[in-house]
Each structure stands twice: as structure tokens, then as C-alpha cells.
N, C-alpha and C positions, 0 to 999 in steps of 0.2 A: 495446588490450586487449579483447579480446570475454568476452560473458557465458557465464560458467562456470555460476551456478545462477539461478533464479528462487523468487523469495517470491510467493503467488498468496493476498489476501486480497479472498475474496467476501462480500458484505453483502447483506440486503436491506435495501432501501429504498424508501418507499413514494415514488413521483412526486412528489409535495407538498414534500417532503423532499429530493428529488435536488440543489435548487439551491445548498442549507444544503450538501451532501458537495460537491458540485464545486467550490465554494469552497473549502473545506479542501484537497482535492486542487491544485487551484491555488497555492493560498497556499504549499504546501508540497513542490512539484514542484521545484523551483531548488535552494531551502537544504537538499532530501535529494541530490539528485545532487553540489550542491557540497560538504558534511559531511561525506556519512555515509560513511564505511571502507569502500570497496571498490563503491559504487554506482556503475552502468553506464546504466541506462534505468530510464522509471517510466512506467508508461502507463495510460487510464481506460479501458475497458470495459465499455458500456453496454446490456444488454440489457433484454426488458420484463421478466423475471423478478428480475432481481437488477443487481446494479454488482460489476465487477471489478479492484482494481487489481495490477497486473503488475508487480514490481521485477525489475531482472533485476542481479545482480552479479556479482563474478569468483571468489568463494568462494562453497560452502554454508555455511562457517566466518562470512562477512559477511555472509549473508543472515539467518542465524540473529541474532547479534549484533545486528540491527537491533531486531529484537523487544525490545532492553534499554536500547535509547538514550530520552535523555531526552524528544529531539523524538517519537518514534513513543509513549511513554507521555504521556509530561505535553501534547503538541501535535495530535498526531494522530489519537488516542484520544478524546481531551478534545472534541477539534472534532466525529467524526464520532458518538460515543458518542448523542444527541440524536438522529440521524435514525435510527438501527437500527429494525429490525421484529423482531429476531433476534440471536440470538448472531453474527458473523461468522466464518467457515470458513477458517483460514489451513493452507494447503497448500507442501511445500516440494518443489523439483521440479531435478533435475543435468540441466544437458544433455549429452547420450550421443553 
């Protein structure tokens, strides 16, 4: 099955802070691709300005959804909430 949409949620994060989110990112890299309905890829994205992480699914219909599961509220949220410098920028994006 290849990736039909991408979920693109950017943060900033202050350096001090990055090791606190990669952890969470790690921790919860497996149990989204093995869970979540319709997840394909998940990937980190590290730049000096901000952190990116990249979901890629086979629906927009599963990409969206994702935003209401428990792990991405009560798990995900919960873990990276502490490192923000900022609200984080979740963008949804079909590949064409």
C-alpha cells in the first residue's frame, strides 16, 4: 500500500528540550505504525529552527482520524506538550 496523504505536525523546540521530544517520538514510532488505522510511515525531521514530524497514511480520512486517537491525545500530546516553545502547526497534505 503506498501513502495516499501526509499529516506534517511542526514544533518548536528549544535544543535543551529536543532529547525530552525524541524520546517520545521513539517511544511511539512502532505502536503508531502498528495501531493506528491506516498508518504507512512516520518520520523525525530535524532542523535548527524547529522539529518536524511526517506521518504519511493511505487515507486523508486516516490522517485526520489520527488527531482523535487516544495515543496522539492522551500519549503523544501529554509527552511532547513540556517541550513546546509554541503552539505546534499541524498541516494536512494528499499526494497528487
Amino acid at each position: 500500500m503506498s501513502v495516499k496523504a501526509y499529516l506534517e505536525i511542526t514544533m518548536k523546540i528549544n535544543p535543551d528540550k529536543r532529547p525530552a521530544a525524541a524520546k517520545v517520538y521513539t517511544d511511539y514510532r512502532q505502536p503508531f505504525l502498528d495501531t493506528i488505522e491506516g498508518a504507512l510511515t512516520k518520520e523525525l525531521l530535524v532542523r535548527d529552527e524547529d522539529v518536524q514530524v511526517l506521518h504519511g497514511f493511505d487515507s486523508m480520512e486516516h490522517a485526520k482520524a489520527y488527531l482523535e486517537t487516544k495515543m496522539f491525545q492522551d500519549d503523544v500530546v501529554a509527552g511532547l506538550k513540556p517541550t513546546w516553545a509554541g503552539d505546534p502547526d499541524i498541516r494536512f497534505y494528499t499526494v497528487a
